[in-house]
C-alpha positions as a printed NumPy array, in Angstrom:
array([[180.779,  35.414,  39.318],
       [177.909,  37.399,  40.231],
       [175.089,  35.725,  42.787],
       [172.013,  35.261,  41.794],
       [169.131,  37.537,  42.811],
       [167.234,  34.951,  43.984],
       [170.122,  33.537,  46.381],
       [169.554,  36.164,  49.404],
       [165.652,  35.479,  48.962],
       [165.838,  31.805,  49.348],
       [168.348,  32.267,  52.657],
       [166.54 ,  35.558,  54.483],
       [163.146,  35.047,  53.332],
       [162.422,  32.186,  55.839],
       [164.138,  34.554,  58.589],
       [162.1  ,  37.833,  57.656],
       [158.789,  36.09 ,  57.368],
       [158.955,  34.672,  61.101],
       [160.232,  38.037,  62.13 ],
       [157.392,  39.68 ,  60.64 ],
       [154.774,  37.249,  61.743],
       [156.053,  37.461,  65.08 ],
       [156.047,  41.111,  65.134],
       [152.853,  42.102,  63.467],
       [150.34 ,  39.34 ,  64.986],
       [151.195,  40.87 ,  68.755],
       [150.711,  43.937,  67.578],
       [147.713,  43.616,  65.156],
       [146.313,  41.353,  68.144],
       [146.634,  44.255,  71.004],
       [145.213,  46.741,  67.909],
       [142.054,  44.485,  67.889],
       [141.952,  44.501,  71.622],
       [142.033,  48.25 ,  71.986],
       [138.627,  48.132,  70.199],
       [136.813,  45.823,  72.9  ],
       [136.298,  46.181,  76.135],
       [137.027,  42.684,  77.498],
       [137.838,  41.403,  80.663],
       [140.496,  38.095,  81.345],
       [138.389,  34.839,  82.013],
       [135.488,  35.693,  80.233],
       [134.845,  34.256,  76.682],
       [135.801,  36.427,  73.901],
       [132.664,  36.435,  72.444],
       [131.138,  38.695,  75.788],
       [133.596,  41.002,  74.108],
       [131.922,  44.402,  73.75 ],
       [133.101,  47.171,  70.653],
       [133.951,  50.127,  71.713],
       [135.469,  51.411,  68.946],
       [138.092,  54.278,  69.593],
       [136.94 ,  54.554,  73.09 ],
       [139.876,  53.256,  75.164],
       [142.335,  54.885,  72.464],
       [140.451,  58.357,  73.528],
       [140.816,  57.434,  76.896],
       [143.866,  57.   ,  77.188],
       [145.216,  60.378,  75.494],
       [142.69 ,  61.873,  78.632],
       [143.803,  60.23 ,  81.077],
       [146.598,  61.929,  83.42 ],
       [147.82 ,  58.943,  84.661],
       [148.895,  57.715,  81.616],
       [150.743,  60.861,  81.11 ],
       [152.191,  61.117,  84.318],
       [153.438,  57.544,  83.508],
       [155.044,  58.265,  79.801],
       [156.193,  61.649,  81.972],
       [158.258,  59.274,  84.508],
       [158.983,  57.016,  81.804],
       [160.991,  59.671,  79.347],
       [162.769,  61.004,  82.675],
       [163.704,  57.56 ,  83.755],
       [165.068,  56.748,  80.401],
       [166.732,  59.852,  79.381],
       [168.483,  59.71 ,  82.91 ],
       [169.642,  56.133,  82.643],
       [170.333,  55.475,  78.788],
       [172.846,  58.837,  79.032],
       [174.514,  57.686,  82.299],
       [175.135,  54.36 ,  80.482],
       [176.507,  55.372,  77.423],
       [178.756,  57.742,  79.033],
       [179.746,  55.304,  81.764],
       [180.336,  52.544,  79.046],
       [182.123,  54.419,  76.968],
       [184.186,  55.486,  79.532],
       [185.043,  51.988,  80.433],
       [185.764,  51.049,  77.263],
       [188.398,  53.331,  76.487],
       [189.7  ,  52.707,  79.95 ],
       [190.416,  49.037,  78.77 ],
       [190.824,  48.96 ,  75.602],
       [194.275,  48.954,  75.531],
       [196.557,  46.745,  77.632],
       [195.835,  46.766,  81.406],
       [197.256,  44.327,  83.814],
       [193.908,  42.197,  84.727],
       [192.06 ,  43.207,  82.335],
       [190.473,  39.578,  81.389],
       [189.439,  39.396,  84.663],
       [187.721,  43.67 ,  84.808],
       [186.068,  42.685,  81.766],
       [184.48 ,  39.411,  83.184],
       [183.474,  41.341,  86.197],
       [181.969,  44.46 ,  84.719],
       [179.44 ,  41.935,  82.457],
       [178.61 ,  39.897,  85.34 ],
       [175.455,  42.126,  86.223],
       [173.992,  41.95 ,  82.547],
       [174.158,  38.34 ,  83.121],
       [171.398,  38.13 ,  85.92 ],
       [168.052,  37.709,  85.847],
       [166.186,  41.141,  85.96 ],
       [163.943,  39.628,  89.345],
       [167.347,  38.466,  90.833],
       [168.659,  42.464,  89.952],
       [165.366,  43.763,  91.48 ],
       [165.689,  41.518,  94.565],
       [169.069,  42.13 ,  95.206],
       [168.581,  46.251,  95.256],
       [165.532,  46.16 ,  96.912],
       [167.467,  44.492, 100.052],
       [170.366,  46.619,  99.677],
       [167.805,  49.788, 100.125],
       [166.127,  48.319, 102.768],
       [165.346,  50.726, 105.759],
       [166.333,  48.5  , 108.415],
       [168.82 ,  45.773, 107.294],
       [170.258,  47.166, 103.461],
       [173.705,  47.599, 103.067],
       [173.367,  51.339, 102.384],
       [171.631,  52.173, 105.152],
       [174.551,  50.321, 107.731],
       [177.209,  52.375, 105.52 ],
       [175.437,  55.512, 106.559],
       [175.437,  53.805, 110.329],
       [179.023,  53.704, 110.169],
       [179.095,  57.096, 108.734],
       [177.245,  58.481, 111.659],
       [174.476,  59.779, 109.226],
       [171.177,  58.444, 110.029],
       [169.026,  55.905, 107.896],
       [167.247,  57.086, 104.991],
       [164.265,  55.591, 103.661],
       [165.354,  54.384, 100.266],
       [161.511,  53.109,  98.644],
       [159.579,  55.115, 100.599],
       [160.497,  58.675,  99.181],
       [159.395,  59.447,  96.177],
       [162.732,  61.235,  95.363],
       [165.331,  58.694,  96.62 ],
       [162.684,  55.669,  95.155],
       [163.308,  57.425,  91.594],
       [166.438,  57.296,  92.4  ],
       [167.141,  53.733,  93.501],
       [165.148,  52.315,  90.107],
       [168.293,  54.085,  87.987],
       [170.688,  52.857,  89.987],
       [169.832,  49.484,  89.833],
       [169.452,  50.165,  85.926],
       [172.558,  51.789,  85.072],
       [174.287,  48.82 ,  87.156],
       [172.686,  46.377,  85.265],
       [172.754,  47.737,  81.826],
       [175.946,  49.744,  81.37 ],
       [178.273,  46.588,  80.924],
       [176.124,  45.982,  77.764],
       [177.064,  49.555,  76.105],
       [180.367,  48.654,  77.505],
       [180.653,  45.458,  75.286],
       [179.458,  47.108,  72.53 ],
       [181.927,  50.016,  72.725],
       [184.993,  47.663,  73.242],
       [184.36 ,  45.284,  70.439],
       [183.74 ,  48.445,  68.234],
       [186.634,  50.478,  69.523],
       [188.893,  46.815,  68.734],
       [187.933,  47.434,  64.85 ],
       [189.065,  50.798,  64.787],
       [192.198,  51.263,  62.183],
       [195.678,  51.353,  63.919],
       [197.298,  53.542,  60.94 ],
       [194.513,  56.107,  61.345],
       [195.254,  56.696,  65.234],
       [198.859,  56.183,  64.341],
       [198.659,  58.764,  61.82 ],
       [196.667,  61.389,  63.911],
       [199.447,  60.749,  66.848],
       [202.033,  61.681,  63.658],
       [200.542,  64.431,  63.314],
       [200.81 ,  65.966,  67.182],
       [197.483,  64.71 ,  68.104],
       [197.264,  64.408,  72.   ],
       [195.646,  61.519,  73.937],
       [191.951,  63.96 ,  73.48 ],
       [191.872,  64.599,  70.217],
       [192.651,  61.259,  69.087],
       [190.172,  60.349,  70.865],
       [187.32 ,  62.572,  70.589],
       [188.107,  63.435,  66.701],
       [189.304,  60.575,  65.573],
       [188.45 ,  57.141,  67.408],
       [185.077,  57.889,  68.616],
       [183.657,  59.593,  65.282],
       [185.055,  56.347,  63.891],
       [182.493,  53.93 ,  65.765],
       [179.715,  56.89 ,  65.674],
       [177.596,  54.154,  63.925],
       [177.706,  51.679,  66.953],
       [177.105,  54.323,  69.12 ],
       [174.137,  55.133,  67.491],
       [172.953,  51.706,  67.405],
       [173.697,  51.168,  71.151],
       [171.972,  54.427,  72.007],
       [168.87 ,  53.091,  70.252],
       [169.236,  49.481,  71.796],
       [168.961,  51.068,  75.309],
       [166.454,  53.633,  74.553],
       [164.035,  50.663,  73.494],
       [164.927,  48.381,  76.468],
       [164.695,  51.337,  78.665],
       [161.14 ,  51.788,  77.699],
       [160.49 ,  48.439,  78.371],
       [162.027,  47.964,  81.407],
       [159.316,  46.201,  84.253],
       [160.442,  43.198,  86.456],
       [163.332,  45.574,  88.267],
       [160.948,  48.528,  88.942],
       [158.05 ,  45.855,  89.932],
       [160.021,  44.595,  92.174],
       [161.663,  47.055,  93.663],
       [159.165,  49.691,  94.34 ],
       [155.966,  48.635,  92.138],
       [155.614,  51.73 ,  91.293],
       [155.302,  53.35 ,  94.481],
       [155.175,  55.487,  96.836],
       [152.188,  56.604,  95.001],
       [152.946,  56.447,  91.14 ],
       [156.365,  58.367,  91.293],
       [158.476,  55.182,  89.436],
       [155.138,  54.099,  87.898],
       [156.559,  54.095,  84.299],
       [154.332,  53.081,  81.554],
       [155.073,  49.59 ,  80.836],
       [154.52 ,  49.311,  84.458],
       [151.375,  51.4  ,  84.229],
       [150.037,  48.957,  81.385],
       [150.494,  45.878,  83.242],
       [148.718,  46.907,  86.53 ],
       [145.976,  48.52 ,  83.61 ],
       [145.637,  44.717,  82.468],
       [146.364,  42.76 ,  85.349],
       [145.031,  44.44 ,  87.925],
       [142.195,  46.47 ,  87.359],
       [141.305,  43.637,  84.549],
       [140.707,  46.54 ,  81.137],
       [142.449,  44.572,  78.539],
       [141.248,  47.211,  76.448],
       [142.472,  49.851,  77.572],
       [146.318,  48.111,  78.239],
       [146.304,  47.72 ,  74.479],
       [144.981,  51.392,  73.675],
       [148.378,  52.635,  75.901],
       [150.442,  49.956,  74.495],
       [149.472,  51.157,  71.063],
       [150.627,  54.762,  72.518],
       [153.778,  53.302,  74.193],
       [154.791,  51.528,  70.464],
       [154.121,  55.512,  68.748],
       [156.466,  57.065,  71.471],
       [158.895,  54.51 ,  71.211],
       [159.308,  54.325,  67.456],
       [159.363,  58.207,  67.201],
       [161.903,  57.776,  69.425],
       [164.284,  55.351,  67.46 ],
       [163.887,  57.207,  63.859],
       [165.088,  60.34 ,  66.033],
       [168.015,  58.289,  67.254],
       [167.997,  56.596,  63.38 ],
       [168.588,  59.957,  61.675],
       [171.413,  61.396,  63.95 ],
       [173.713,  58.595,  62.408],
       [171.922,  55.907,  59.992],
       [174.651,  53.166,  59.426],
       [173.231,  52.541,  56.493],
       [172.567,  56.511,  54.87 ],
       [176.405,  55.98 ,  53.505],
       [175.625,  53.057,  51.765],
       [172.352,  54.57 ,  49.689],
       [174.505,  56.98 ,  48.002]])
């Protein structure tokens, strides 16, 4: 018996109209914004148009780009070590490994806490005088190196801490996907002289190209949107060298008090980012197979 074309309307309609509401009214709201010049506290009606102003601004200003500069290095760094550290996991225990209940618990541990906990926790580890690192070195005989106050080893630190917290999730994702993957089909390619590589590389991984795609994407968004570990950590310091742009927004509205302008870069932030995800879209579109 065929269903009913009303049937998926009446169960995902309620779902897609709170998604949409609560997608388009934050970012109709900050569109508004970006037209005013308004300052927190004061009444919105003080609000002053200013029309494309702050959206003009914004493209002008080098600080933005130095930001969305330090943001697409940051990201590009992190989301490939963590893909190709997850993966790597996951094949590692995929199959059967003695403890591996107890690696897998372990290895998703660090998604599990708080981003301010994460950002605490490095930012005491790479402290000059009493982090971890910095005794290892001691032991070492090398001397102590100044984790957050080089702009070099501060860039550094933020992806650490990042590819810590964030590469047990491409690592779940990988292992569920590579658990789906058809035994005959390896079997098969292992029939046919395949070696460990090949079956591997041309067989197993093409096979769950679609969740790697969606993965990638997953942490190419977050990684744009990353904030509490980098605020705490180094606050985008020394100078603006981990200043990345969500960071860069948030000291634009909180600090120096331009609304306006936050939402004129946030707008630029949401174009970057979704450029972004239709490039990551059209390598492999899980759903380009079903349209034909």
């Amino acid at each position: 018996m065929r269903t009913p074309s009303w049937v998926p309307v009446v169960y995902l309609g309620p779902a897609v109209v709170v998604m949409a509401v609560a997608c388009l009214y934050p970012l109709l709201s900050a569109l508004q914004l970006g037209f005013y010049d308004w300052s927190m506290g004061t009444p919105w009606s003080e609000a002053k148009w200013v029309g494309m102003e702050a959206f003009v601004a914004a493209f002008r200003d080098a600080a933005v780009w130095r930001s969305l500069t330090t943001t697409l290095m940051f990201a590009a760094v992190c989301v490939v070590a963590e893909m190709t550290l997850g993966i790597a996991l996951a094949l590692s225990l995929e199959g059967e490994v003695r403890g591996m209940a107890f690696f897998r618990t372990l290895f998703i541990l660090p998604m599990m806490i708080a981003p301010i906990a994460v950002g605490l926790t490095w930012r005491y580890l790479f402290d000059a005088q009493f982090g971890l690192l910095n005794a290892i070195l001691g032991v070492l005989g090398a001397a102590p190196v100044g984790w957050l106050a080089q702009e070099n080893t501060a860039f550094i630190a933020i992806i650490i801490a990042d590819i810590w917290q964030w590469t047990p999730f491409v690592f779940i994702m990988m292992i569920a996907a590579l658990a789906n993957v058809d035994s005959s089909v390896l079997e098969a390619a292992r029939m046919d002289g395949a070696n460990w590589w090949q079956t591997t590389f041309r067989v197993k991984l093409p096979m769950v190209m679609h969740v790697i795609a969606i993965t990638l994407l997953m942490r190419l968004i977050d990684a744009f949107r990353v904030l509490e570990v980098i605020y705490i950590l180094t606050f985008g310091g020394p100078g603006d060298s981990t200043e990345i742009l969500s960071l860069h927004i948030y000291k634009t509205a909180f600090v120096s008090q331009r609304l306006g302008s936050a939402a004129a870069i946030s707008v630029l932030l949401l174009v970057v980012v979704a450029g972004l995800s239709w490039a990551a879209l059209s390598l492999s579109n899980p759903l380009k197979e079903e349209d034909h």
